[in-house]
VOVEXDO-850243 format. One record per residue (C-alpha): residue number from 1; x negated, y, z. Coordinates in steps of 0.05 Angstrom, whole numbers. Last residue first. Layout:
N
NODE   num        x        y        z
NODE   NUM        X        Y        Z
...
This chain:
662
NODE   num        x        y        z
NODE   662      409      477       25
NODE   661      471      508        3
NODE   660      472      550      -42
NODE   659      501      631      -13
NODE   658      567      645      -26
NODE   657      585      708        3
NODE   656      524      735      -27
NODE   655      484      784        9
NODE   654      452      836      -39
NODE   653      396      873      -58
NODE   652      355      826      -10
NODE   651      284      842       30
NODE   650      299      795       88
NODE   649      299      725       63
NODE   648      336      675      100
NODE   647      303      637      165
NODE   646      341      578      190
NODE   645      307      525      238
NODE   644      236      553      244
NODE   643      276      621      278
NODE   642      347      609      286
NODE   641      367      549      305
NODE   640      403      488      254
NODE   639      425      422      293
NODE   638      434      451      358
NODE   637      399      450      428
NODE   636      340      492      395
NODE   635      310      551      460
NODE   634      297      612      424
NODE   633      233      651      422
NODE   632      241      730      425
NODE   631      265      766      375
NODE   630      234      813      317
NODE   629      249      762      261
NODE   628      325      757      286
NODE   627      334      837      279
NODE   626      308      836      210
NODE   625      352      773      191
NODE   624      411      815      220
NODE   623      438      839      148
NODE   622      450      769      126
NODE   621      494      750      183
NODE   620      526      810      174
NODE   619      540      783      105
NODE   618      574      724      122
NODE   617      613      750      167
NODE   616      651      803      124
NODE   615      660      748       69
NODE   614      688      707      119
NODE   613      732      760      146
NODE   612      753      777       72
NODE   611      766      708       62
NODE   610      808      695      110
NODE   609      802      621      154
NODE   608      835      562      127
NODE   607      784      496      112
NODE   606      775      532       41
NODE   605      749      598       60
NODE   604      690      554       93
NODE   603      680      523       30
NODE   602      679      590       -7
NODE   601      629      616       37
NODE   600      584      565       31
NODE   599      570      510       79
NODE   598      511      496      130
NODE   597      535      456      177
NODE   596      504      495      233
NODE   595      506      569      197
NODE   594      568      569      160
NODE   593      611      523      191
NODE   592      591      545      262
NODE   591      589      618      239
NODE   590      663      610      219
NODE   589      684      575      281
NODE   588      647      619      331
NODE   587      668      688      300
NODE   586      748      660      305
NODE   585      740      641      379
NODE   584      702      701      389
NODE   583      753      748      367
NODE   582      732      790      309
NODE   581      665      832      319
NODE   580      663      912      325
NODE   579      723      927      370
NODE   578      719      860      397
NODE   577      657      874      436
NODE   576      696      916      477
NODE   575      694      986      493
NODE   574      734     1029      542
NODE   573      697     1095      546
NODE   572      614     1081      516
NODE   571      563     1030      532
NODE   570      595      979      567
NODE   569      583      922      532
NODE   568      641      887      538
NODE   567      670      825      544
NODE   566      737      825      555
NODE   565      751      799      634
NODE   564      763      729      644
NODE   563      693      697      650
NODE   562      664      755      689
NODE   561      728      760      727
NODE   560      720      686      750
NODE   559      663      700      777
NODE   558      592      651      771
NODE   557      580      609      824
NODE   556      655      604      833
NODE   555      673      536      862
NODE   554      670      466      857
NODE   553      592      474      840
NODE   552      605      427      775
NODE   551      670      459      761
NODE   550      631      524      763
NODE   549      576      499      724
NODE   548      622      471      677
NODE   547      657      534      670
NODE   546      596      571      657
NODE   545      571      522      611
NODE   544      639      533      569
NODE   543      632      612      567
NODE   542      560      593      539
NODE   541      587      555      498
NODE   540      647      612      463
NODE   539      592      654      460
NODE   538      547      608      413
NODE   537      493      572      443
NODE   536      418      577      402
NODE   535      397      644      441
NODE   534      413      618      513
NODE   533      337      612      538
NODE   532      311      661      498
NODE   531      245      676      518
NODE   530      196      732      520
NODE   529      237      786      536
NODE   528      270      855      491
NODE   527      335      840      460
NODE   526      370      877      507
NODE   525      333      945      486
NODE   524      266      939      435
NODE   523      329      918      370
NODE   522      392      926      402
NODE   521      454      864      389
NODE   520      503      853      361
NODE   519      469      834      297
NODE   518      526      777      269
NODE   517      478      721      281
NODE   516      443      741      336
NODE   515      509      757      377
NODE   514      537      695      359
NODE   513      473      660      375
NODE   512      462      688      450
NODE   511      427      746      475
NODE   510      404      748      549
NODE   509      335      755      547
NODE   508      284      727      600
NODE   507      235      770      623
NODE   506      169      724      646
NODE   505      138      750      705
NODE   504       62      788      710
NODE   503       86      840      757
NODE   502       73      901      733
NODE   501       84      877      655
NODE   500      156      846      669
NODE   499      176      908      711
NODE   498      153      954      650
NODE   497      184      904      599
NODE   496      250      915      637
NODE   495      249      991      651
NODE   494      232     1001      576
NODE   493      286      945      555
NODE   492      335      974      610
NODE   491      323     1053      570
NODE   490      327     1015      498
NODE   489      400      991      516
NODE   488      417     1065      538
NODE   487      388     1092      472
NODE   486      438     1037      439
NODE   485      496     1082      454
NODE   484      465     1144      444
NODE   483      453     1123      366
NODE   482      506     1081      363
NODE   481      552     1151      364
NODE   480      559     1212      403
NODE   479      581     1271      345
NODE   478      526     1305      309
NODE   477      538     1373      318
NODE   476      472     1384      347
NODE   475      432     1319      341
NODE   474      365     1353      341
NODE   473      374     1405      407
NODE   472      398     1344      443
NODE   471      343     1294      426
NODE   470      316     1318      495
NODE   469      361     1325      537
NODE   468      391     1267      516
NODE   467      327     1230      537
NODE   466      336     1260      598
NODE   465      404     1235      616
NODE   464      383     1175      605
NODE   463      329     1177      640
NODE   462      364     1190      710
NODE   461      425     1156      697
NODE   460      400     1087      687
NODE   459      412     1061      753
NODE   458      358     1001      772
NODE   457      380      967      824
NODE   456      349      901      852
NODE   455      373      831      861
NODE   454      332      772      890
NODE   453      370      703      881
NODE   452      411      661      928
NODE   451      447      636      866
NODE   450      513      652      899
NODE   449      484      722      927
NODE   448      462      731      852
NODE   447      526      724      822
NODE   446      562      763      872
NODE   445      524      832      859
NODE   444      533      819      788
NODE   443      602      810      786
NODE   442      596      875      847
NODE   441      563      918      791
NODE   440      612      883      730
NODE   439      672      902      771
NODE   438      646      972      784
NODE   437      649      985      721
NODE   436      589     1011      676
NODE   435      590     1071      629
NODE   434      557     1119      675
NODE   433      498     1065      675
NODE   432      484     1013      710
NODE   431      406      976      716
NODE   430      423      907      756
NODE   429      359      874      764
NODE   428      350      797      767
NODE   427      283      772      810
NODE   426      266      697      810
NODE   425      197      698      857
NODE   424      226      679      913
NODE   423      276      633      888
NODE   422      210      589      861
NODE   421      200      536      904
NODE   420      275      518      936
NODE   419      310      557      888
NODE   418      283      531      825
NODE   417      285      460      848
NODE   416      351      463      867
NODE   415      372      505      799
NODE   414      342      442      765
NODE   413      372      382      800
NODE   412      436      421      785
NODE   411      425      423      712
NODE   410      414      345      713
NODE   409      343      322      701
NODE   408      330      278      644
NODE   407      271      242      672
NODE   406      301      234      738
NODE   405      280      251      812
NODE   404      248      323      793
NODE   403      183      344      807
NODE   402      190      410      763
NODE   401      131      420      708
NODE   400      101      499      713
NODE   399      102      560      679
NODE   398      171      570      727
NODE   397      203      614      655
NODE   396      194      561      613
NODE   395      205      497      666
NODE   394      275      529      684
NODE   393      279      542      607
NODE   392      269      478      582
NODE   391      300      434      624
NODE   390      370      480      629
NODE   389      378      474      557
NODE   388      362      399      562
NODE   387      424      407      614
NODE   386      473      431      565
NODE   385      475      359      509
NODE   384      468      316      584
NODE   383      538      354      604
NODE   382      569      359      530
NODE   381      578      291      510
NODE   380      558      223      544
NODE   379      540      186      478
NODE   378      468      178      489
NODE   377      427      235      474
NODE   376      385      264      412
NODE   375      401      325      421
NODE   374      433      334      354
NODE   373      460      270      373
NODE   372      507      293      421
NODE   371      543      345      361
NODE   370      545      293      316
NODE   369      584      251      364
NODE   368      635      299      392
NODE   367      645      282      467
NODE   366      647      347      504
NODE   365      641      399      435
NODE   364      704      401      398
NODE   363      743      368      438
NODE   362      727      402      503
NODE   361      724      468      471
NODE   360      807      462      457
NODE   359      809      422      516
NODE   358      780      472      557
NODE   357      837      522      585
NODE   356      845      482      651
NODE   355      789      430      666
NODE   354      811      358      636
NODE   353      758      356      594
NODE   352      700      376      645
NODE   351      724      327      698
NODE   350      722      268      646
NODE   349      651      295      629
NODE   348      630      306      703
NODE   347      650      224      717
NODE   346      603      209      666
NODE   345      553      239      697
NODE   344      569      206      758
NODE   343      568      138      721
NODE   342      501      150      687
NODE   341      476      163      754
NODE   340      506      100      786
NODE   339      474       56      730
NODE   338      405       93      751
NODE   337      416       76      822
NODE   336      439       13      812
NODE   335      384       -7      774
NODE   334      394      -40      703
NODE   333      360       18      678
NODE   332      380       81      641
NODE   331      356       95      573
NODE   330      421      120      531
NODE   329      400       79      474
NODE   328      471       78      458
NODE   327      482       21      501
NODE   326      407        7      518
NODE   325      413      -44      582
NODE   324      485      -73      577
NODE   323      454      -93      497
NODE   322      403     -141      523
NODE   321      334     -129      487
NODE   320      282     -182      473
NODE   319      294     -174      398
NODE   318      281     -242      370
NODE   317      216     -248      342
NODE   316      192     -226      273
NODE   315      119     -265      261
NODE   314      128     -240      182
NODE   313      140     -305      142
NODE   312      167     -353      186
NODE   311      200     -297      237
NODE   310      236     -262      184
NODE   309      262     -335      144
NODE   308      281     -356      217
NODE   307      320     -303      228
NODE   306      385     -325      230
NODE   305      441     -277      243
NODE   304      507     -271      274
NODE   303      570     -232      255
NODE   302      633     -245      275
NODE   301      707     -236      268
NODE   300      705     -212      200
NODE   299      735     -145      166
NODE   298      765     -133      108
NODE   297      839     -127      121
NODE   296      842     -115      201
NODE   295      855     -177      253
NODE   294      921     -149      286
NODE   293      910      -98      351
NODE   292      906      -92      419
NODE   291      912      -19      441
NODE   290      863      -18      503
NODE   289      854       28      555
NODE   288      786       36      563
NODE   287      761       32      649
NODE   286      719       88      673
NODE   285      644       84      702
NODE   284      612       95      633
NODE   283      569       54      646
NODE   282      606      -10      666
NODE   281      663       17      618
NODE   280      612        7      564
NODE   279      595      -50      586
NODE   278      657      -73      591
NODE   277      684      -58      519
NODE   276      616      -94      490
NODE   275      632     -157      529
NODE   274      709     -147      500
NODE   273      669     -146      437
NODE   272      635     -221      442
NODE   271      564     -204      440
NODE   270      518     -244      379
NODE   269      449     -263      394
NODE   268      405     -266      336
NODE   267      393     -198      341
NODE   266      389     -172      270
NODE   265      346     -171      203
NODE   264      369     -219      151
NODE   263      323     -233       97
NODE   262      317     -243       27
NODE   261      270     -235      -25
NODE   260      247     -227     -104
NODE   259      190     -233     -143
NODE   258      224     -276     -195
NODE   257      226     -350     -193
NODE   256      270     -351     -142
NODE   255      282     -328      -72
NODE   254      336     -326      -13
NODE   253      390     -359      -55
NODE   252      344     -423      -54
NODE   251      374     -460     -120
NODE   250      389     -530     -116
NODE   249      382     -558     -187
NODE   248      343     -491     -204
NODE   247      284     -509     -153
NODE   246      240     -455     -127
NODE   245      179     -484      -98
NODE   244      131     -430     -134
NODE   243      166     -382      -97
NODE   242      156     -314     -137
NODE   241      128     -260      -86
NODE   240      165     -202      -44
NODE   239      117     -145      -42
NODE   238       78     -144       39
NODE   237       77      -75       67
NODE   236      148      -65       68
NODE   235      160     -120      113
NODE   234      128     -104      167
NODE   233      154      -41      165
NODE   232      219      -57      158
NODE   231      219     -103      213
NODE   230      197      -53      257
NODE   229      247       -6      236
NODE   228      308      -53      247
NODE   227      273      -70      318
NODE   226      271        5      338
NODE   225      348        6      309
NODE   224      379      -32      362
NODE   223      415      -99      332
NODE   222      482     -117      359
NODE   221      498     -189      335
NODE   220      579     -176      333
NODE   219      625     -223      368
NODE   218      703     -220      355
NODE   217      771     -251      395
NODE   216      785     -158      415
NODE   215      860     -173      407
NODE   214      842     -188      327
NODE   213      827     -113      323
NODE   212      814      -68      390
NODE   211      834        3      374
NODE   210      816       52      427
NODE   209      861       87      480
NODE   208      848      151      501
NODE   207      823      175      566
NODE   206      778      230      533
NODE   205      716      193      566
NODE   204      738      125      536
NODE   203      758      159      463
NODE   202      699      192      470
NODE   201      658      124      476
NODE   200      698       82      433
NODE   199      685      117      372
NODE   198      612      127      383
NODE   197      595       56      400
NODE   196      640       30      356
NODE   195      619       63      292
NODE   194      641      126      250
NODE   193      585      173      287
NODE   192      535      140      258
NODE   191      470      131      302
NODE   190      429      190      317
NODE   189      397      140      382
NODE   188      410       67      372
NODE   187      466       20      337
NODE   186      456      -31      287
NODE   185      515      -87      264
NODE   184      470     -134      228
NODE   183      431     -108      174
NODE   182      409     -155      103
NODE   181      349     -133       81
NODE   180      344     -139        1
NODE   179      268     -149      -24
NODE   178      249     -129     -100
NODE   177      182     -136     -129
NODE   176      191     -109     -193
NODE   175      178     -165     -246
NODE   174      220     -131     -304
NODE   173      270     -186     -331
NODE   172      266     -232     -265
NODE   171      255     -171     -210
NODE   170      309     -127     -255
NODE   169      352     -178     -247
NODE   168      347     -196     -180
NODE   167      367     -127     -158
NODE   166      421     -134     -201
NODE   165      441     -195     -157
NODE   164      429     -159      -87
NODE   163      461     -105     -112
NODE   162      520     -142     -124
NODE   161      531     -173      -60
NODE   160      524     -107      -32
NODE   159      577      -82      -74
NODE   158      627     -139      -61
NODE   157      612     -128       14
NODE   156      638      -51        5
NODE   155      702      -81      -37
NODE   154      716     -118       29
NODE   153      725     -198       37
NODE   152      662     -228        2
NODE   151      667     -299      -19
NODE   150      610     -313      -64
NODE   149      557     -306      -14
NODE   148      528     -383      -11
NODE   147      482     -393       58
NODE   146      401     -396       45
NODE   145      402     -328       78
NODE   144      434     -357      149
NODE   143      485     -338      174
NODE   142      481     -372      250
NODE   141      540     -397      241
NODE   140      580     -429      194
NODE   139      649     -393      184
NODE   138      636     -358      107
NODE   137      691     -314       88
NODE   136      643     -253       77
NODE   135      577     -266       87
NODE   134      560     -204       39
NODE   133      576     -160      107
NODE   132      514     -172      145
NODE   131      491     -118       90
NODE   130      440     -103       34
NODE   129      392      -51       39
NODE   128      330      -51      -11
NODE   127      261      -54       -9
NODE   126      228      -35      -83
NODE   125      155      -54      -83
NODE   124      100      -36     -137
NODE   123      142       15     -168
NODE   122      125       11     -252
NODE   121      146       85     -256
NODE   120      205       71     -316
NODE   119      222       11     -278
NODE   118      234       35     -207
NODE   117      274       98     -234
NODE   116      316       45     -273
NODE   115      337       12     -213
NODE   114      344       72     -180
NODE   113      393       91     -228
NODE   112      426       16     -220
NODE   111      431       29     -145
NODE   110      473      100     -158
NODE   109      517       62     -208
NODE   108      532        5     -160
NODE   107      537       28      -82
NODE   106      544      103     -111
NODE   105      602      100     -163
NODE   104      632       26     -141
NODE   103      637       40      -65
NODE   102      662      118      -88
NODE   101      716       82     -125
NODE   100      733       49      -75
NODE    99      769      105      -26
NODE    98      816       78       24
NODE    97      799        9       32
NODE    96      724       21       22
NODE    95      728       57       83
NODE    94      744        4      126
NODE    93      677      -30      105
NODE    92      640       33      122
NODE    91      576       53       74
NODE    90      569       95       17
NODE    89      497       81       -1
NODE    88      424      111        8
NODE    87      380       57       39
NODE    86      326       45      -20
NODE    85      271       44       -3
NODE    84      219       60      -57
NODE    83      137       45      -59
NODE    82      101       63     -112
NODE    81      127      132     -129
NODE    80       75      190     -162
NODE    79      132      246     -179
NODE    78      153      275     -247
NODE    77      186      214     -280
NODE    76      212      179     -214
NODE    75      243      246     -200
NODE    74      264      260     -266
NODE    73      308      192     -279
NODE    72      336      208     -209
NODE    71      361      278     -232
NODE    70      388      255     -299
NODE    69      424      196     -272
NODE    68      459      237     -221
NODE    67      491      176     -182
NODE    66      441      180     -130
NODE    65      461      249     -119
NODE    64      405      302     -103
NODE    63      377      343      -43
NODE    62      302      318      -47
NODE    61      270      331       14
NODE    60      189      337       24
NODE    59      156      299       86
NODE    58       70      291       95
NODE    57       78      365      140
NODE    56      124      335      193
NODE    55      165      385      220
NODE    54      222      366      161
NODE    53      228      305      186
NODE    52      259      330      261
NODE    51      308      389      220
NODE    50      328      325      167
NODE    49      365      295      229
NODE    48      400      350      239
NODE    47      419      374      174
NODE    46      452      297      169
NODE    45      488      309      243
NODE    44      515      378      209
NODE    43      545      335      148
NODE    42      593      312      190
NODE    41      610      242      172
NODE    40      635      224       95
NODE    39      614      290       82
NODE    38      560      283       28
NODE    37      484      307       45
NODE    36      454      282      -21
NODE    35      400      249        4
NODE    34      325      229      -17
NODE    33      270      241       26
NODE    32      192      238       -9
NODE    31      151      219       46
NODE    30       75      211       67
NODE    29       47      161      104
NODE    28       14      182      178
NODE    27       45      128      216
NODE    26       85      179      253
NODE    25      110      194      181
NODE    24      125      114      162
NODE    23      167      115      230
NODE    22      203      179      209
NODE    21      219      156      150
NODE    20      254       90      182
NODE    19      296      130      235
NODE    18      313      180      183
NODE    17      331      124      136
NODE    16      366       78      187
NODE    15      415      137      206
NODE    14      425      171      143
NODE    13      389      241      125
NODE    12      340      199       90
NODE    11      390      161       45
NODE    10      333      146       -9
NODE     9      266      136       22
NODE     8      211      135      -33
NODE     7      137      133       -5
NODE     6       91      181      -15
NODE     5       28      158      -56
NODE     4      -40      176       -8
NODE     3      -33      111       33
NODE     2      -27       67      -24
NODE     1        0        0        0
């Protein structure tokens, strides 16, 4: 295998191909990523994944359709390929029920394009994903890849099943070593969010029933996805060979003649599912309520591989791993102590959902899938998803690691810590101004008596009033405008920066991403600090941390007036912050769709919202880049940041309301 040649992984943005790129990156190969980013899951999760290859130097994306012949043809034409894998594919056996014509455009025309790719470069190996699926009908067990496949039961097996034979083909009539890997069931960290795992999980925490087909009498052979990678790369290393034994009175469907392989790579221990169900509830600490179900068109009631053909030729062994240990691979223990702090956790998330005036945010955010695996977290939602924001910036702004109990720490674990060695030297300064109310003094005054922080007062007045002294002589006539208005927010920057510099501490800034992205914000005046540790959550989540830390705390660490009140600025009679931005709510969605999952304008305009507010967003957005270059370092919880995650040009004539995606 040529080190210096990049190896082909089509599907990148996929679960087993980001997992499987990023192993060959580690191993210091280089990558060309192939996907076209479709929405049969949230697209978002894809961007997410791609945001951990792309920091790799060896990996370049390729955004393009498998079934683009053109596209693929020049790829393979105008780039050195040796190796391919291919692992791109519309996958989901229910699926294929609904929609099979995308099973026969992508799983079949798509695989014959990079069939042809493969030929026209002369690829030294092509590996290939096949499925536990192509068993079909078949009741002996252990599967084993010297079983017949001629009985599929789902349009997406009858694709596999034919991939595997074109594949075979092109090995006989071309001799491209070709090997198919047939998955069982896998599951691991930035897994799909359309499996069991997933699905069952929120549905468990959101005390909903889940589906349970033929009244839960099925056994999958879970596989965890660090053993699907190993095999790969095993495997990937040696071409698939003619077998010289090869017999066409009694055919080896495993090999031939041709350079061409099969293997099954999975557990070789299946679970029965209502084992699955309770270990989940075992972890989860809450029982599933179960809506038994009918055996489902398509599926099979078990899965179970035999690796004996893996272990022969490779050394494979059976994966050592019991599934109650790494359900999601959350990474808690058998202990009781860890099991019992999963549980409490859990417990949190339930709490958090049902919390008055959440369920809205609590749906959206508490146990989405894609939006727990930006983080790269088990399937416990938005507690775990929060704290790693806590993590970074209590250890940020402390210079120092914190001694806590667990290696995820829980926010609370973290404010502990801070307060019992550093609460002496955490200092928060109030700086009012004529503007100010005296609710959002004595807010401010509570806040820190809760936190058992230091607060000092700063007033503003004083140089305020001399600065417009001083400018007054030059703006007369000139009515009071932003230009007074952000003075007052570069008078606490000056007074902030001058504190920070005294004292050698680290000033933290407040901004978050809505107020990033649409510019609402002051460039040298509350954007000024050296960290941002709240500058990738979006107003409407940081008014949902708050709750949760409340409902966490069991009472009002932070006032209820702060999180009921408009929010305001206070920088002139009356303001809000809705009388220059739309409602949050509204802000949040749009810049969600447009700046997370990445869509244009037009796409956005299509799922409801106005177009001339979209239009209006979109470019302010644009017209902030300047003011986003010039802030401080912020925190990455979601799947596209600003800074290294999203940087637009800033030099523009225009801002187009429907920008390309990509």
């Amino acid at each position: 295998m040529d080190s210096q040649k990049p190896v082909l992984v089509t599907g990148a943005a996929g679960f087993i191909g980001f997992h499987f790129a990023r192993k060959l990156l580690e191993d210091g190969l280089p990558v060309f990523g192939l996907d076209n980013l479709n929405d049969y899951y949230d697209p978002a999760l894809k961007r997410s994944r791609l945001d951990i290859l792309e920091g790799y130097p060896e990996f370049r994306f390729f955004k393009l359709d498998l079934c683009d012949r053109a596209s693929i043809e020049a790829l393979f034409r105008d780039h050195p390929i040796d190796i391919a894998v291919h692992l791109a594919a519309q996958a989901g056996v229910r699926y294929s029920l609904v929609n099979p014509h995308a099973y026969a455009e992508t799983n079949i025309g798509g695989f014959l394009n990079i069939l042809e790719g493969c030929r026209a470069a002369q690829v030294k190996h092509l590996l290939f994903a096949s499925s536990s699926s192509v068993y079909g009908g078949n009741e002996k067990t252990p599967f084993s890849v010297k079983d017949n496949v001629d009985h599929p039961v789902s349009l997406y097996a009858a694709t596999k099943k034919a991939n595997e034979l074109m594949a075979h083909t092109y090995a006989h009539l071309y001799g491209i070593p070709c090997t198919g890997l047939r998955f069982f069931t896998v599951y691991g960290p930035w897994g799909r969010p359309d499996m069991a795992l997933f699905l069952f999980t929120r549905a468990i925490l959101a005390g909903k029933p889940i589906d349970v087909f033929n009244h839960g009498q099925m056994r999958r052979d879970f596989t965890y996805i660090d053993d699907i990678t190993g095999a790969m790369r095993l495997i990937i290393e040696e071409p698939a060979q003619p077998n010289p034994a090869w017999n066409g009175t009694s055919p080896d469907p495993a090999t031939s003649t041709a350079p061409y392989r099969i293997y099954n790579i999975g557990n070789n221990e299946p679970v029965k599912l209502m084992d699955f169900i309770a270990t989940l509830e075992d972890c989860l600490g809450k029982k599933a309520e179960l809506n038994l179900l009918p055996m489902q068109p398509g599926d099979v009631k078990e899965t179970y591989a035999d690796i004996e053909d893996l272990s022969l030729h490779f050394g494979f062994r059976q994966p050592s791993r019991a599934l109650s240990l790494t359900v999601g691979g959350c990474g808690y223990g058998s202990e009781p102590s860890q099991r019992e702090a999963f549980r409490a956790e859990a417990e949190e998330i339930a709490a958090f959902i049902k919390s008055q005036g959440m369920d809205a945010f609590a749906e959206k955010y508490a146990c989405g899938p894609a939006r727990v695996q930006y983080a790269n977290k088990d399937p416990r939602g938005f507690a775990e998803f929060k704290m790693l924001l806590a993590g970074h910036s209590a250890t940020g702004m402390a210079n120092t690691q914190l001694g806590c109990q667990r290696e995820r720490p829980s926010l609370y674990d973290l404010v502990d810590k801070m307060k019992q060695a550093y609460g002496d030297k955490i200092t928060c300064i109030s700086m009012p101004s004529r503007y100010s109310s005296a609710g959002s003094v004595s807010d401010s005054e509570t806040l820190c008596r809760n936190l058992g922080m230091r607060l000092e007062s700063l007033p503003i007045e004083g140089p305020f009033s001399a600065y417009l002294a001083l400018l007054e002589p030059r703006f007369e006539g000139r009515a009071m405008d932003i230009a007074e208005e952000n003075l007052q927010a570069r008078v606490r920057g000056s007074l902030l920066m001058a504190w920070s510099n005294k004292f050698g501490a680290l000033l933290l800034t407040t901004g978050n991403k809505s107020e990033l992205a649409a510019g609402y914000c002051t460039l040298y005046g509350d954007m000024c600090g050296g960290l941002a540790p709240i500058g990738d959550l979006l107003k409407t989540e940081v008014y949902g941390l708050a709750r949760y830390i409340n409902i966490r705390a069991g009472k009002a660490v932070i006032p209820e007036a702060t999180l009921t009140k408009a929010p305001s600025a206070e920088l002139r009679p009356d303001q809000t912050d809705q009388d220059s931005l739309p409602p949050y709510e509204t802000l949040d969605d749009i810049l969600g769709l447009y700046i997370i999952q990445n869509l244009g304008a037009e796409e956005i305009i299509e799922r409801g919202h106005d177009a001339a507010l979209v239009e209006r967003i979109v470019s302010m957005v644009g017209r902030a880049e300047h003011k986003r270059r010039q802030s401080a370092p912020v925190i990455k919880v979601s799947a596209r940041a600003f800074g290294t995650g999203r940087r637009i040009p800033i030099a523009r004539t225009m801002y187009e309301a429907t920008p390309r995606r990509g």
